[in-house]
KOLFIGU-915798 format. One record per residue (C-alpha): x, y, z; residue number from 0; residue in one letter. Coordinates in Angstrom, 3 decimals, padded with zeros to 6 digits, always signed. Layout:
<pts>
<<X Y Z> NUM 'A'> ...
</pts>
This chain:
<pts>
<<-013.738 -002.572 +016.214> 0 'X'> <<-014.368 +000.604 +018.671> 1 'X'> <<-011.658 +000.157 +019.919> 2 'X'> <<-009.686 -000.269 +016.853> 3 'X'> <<-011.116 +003.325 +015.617> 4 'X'> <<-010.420 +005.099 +018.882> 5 'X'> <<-006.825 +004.428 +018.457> 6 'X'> <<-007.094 +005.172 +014.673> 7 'X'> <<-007.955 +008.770 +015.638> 8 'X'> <<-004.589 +008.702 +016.927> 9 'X'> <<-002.729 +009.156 +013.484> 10 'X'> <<+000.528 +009.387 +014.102> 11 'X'> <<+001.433 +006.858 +016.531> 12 'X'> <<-001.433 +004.124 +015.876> 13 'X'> <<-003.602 +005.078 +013.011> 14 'X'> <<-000.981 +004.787 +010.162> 15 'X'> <<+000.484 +001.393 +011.684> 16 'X'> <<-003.254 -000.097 +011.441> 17 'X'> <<-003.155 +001.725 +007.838> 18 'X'> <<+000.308 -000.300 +007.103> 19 'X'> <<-001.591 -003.658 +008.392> 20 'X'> <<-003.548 -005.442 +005.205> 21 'X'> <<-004.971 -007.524 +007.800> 22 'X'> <<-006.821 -004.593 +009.420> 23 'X'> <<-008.460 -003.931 +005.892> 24 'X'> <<-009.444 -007.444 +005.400> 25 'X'> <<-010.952 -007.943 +008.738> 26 'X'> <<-013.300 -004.394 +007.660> 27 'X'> <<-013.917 -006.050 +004.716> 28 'X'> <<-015.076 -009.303 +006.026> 29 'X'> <<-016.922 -007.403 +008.509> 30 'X'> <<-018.879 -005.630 +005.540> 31 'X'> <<-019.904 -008.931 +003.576> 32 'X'> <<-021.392 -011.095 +007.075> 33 'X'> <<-021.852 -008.497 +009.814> 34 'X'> <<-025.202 -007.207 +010.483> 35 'X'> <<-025.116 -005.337 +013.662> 36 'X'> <<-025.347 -001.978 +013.554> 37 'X'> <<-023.468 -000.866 +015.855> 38 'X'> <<-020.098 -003.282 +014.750> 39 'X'> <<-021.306 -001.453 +011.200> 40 'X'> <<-020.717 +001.664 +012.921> 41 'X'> <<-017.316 +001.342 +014.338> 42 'X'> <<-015.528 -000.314 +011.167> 43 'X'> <<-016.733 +002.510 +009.010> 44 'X'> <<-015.453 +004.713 +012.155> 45 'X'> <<-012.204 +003.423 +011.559> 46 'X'> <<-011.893 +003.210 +007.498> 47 'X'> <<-013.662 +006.933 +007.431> 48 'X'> <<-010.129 +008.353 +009.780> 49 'X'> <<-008.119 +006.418 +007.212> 50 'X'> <<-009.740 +008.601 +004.995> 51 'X'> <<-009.974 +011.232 +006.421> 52 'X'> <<-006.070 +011.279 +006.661> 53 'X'> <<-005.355 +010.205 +003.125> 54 'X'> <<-005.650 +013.561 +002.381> 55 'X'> <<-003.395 +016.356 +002.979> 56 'X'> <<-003.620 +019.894 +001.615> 57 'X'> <<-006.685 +018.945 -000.731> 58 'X'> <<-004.352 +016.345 -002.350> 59 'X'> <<-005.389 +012.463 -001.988> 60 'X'> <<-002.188 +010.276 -000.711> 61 'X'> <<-002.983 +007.184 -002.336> 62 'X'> <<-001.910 +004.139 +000.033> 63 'X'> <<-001.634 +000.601 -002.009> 64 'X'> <<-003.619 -001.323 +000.990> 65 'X'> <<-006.448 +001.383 +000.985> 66 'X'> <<-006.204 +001.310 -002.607> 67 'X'> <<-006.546 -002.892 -002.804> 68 'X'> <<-009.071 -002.212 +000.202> 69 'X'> <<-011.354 -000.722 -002.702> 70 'X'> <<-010.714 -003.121 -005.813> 71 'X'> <<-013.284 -005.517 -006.621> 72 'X'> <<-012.201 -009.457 -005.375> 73 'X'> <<-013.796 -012.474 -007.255> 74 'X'> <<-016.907 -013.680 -005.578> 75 'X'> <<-017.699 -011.342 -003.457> 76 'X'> <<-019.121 -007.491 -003.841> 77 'X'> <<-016.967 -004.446 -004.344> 78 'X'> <<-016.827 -001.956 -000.875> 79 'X'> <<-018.967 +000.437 -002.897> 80 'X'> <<-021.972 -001.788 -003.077> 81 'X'> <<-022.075 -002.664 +000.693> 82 'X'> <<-021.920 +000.821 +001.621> 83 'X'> <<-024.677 +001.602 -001.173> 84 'X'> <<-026.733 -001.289 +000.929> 85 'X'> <<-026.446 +000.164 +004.015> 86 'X'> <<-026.742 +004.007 +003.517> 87 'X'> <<-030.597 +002.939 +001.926> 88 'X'> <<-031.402 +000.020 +004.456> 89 'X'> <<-030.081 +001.374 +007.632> 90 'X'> <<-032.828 +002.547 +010.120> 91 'X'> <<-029.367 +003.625 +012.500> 92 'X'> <<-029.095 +007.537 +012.341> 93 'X'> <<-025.056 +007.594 +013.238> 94 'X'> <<-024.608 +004.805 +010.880> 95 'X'> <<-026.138 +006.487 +008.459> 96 'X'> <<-024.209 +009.584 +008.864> 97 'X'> <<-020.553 +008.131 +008.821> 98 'X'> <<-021.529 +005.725 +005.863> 99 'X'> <<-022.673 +008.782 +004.231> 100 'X'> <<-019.418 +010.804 +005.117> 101 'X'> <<-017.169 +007.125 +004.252> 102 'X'> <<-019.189 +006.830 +000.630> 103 'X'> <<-018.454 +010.636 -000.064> 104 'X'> <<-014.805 +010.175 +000.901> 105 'X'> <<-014.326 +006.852 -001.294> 106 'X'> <<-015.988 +008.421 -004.361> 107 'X'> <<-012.931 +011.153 -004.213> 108 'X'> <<-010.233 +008.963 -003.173> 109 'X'> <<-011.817 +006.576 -005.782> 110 'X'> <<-011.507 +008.685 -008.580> 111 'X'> <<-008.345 +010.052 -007.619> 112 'X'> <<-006.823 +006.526 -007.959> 113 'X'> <<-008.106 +005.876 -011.134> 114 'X'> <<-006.857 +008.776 -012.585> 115 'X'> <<-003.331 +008.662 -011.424> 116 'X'> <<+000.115 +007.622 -013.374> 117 'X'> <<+000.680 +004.636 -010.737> 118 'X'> <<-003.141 +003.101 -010.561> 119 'X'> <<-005.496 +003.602 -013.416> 120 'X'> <<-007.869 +001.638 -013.410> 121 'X'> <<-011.574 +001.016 -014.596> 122 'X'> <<-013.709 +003.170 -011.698> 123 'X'> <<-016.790 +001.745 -012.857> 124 'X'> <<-015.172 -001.167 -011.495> 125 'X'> <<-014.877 +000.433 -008.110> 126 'X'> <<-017.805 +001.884 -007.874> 127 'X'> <<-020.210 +000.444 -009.919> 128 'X'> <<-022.895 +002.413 -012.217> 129 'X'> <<-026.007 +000.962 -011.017> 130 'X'> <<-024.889 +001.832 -007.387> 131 'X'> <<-024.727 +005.519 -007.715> 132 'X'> <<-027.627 +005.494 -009.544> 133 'X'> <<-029.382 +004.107 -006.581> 134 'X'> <<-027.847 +006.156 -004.417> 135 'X'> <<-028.710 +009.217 -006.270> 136 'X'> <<-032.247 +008.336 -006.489> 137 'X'> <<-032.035 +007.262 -002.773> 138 'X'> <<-030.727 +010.557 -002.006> 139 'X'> <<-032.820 +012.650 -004.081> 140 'X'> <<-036.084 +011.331 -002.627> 141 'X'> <<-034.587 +011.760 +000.958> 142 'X'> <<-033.858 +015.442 +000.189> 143 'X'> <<-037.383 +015.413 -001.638> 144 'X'> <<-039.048 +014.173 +001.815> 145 'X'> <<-037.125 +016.488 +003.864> 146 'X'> <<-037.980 +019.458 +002.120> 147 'X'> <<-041.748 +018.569 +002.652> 148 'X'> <<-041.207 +018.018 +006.281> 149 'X'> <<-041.882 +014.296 +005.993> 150 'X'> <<-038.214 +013.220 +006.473> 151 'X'> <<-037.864 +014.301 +010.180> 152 'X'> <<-039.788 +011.849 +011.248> 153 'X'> <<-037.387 +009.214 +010.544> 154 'X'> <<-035.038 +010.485 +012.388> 155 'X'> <<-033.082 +012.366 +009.090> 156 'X'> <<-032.025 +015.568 +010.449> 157 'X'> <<-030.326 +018.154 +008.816> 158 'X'> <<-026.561 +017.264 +009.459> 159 'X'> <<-027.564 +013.625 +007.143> 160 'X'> <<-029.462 +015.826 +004.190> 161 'X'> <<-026.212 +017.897 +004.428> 162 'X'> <<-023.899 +014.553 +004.114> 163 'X'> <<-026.648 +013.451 +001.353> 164 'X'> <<-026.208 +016.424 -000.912> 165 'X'> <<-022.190 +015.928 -000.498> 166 'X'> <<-022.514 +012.494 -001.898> 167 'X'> <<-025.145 +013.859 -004.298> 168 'X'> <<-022.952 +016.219 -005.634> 169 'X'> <<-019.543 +014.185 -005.659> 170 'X'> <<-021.313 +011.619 -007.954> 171 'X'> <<-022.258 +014.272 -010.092> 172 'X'> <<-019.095 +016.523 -010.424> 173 'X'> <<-017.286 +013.103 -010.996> 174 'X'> <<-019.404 +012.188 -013.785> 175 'X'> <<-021.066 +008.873 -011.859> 176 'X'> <<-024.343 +009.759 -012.877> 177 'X'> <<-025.550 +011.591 -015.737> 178 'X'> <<-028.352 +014.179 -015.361> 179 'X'> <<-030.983 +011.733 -018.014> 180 'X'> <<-029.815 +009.429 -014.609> 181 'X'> <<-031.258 +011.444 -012.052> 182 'X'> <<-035.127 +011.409 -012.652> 183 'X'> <<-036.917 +014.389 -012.334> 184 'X'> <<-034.048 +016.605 -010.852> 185 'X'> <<-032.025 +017.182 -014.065> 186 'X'> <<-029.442 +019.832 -011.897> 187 'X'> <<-027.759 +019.881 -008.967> 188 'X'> <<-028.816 +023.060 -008.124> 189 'X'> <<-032.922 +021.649 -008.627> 190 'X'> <<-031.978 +018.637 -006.252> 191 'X'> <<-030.766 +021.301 -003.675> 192 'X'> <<-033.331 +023.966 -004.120> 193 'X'> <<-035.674 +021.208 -002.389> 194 'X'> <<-034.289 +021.343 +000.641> 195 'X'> 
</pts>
């Protein structure tokens, strides 16, 4: 898987043919439902956080069917969402907490930009379901909480994770994932940042 996202970061010549390989996908998403190690963790959101990264050009999302089908919920098994949700509050890995921070932030915008386009509506509840960001934001909000009192450094959370927190913070707000009666005793945005 390293060395699948090394050559990722090579866009032009590599990354997009992985991008035009389904098989690629399904291998990250097999990964996600039985892996465990951290560090293989790591490297496969590594590589689906470039394919990301370079679905966007200009502030618009490029919506690519296999990332797209990468994200839709299959029978029997949990939607991409969810894993990430799992790891982001289980992980006690610092860099795999930062890229599945930066990945999660990433797929809630690409996310909703699918679901609201002519060629791909879709249910985004679906994709990203309810009771996940609502874990996430209370996740988040007590990280940011513990940070601001000092407590958080100890665990390793330094400032460039709170910074990826509040960015997935705020996307699930501004996209209307989580309602402010959803995020306990911060009722703002601004109140959840004013912590920290």
């Amino acid at each position: 898987m390293g060395a699948l996202a090394n050559m990722a970061c090579h866009w032009d010549t590599v990354g997009v043919r992985l991008l035009d390989d389904f098989d690629i996908l399904r291998l990250c998403r097999s990964i996600l439902w039985h892996e465990n190690d951290a560090r293989v963790l790591l490297e496969t959101t590594r590589l689906l956080n470039t394919m990301l990264v370079h679905s966007t050009s200009n502030q618009i999302i490029l919506e690519h069917q296999h990332l797209s089908s990468f994200f839709e919920p299959t029978p029997m098994t949990p939607v991409v969402f969810h894993q990430y949700t799992q790891i982001i509050c289980n992980t006690l890995h610092a860099e795999l907490l930062l890229k599945s921070l930066e990945f999660t932030t990433r797929a809630v915008v690409y996310i909703n930009a699918i679901t609201h386009s002519l060629t791909h509506r879709g249910d985004r509840n679906a994709f990203i379901p309810k009771d996940d960001a609502i874990t996430l934001m209370k996740w988040g909000t007590e990280r940011l909480d513990e940070e601001g009192r000092g407590v958080g450094i100890g665990m390793g959370f330094n400032r460039l994770v709170a910074k990826n927190v509040m960015h997935l913070l705020w996307a699930l707000m501004a996209y209307g994932l989580v309602t402010p009666n959803e995020c306990g005793k911060y009722k703002t945005v601004t109140q959840m940042f004013e912590i920290v």
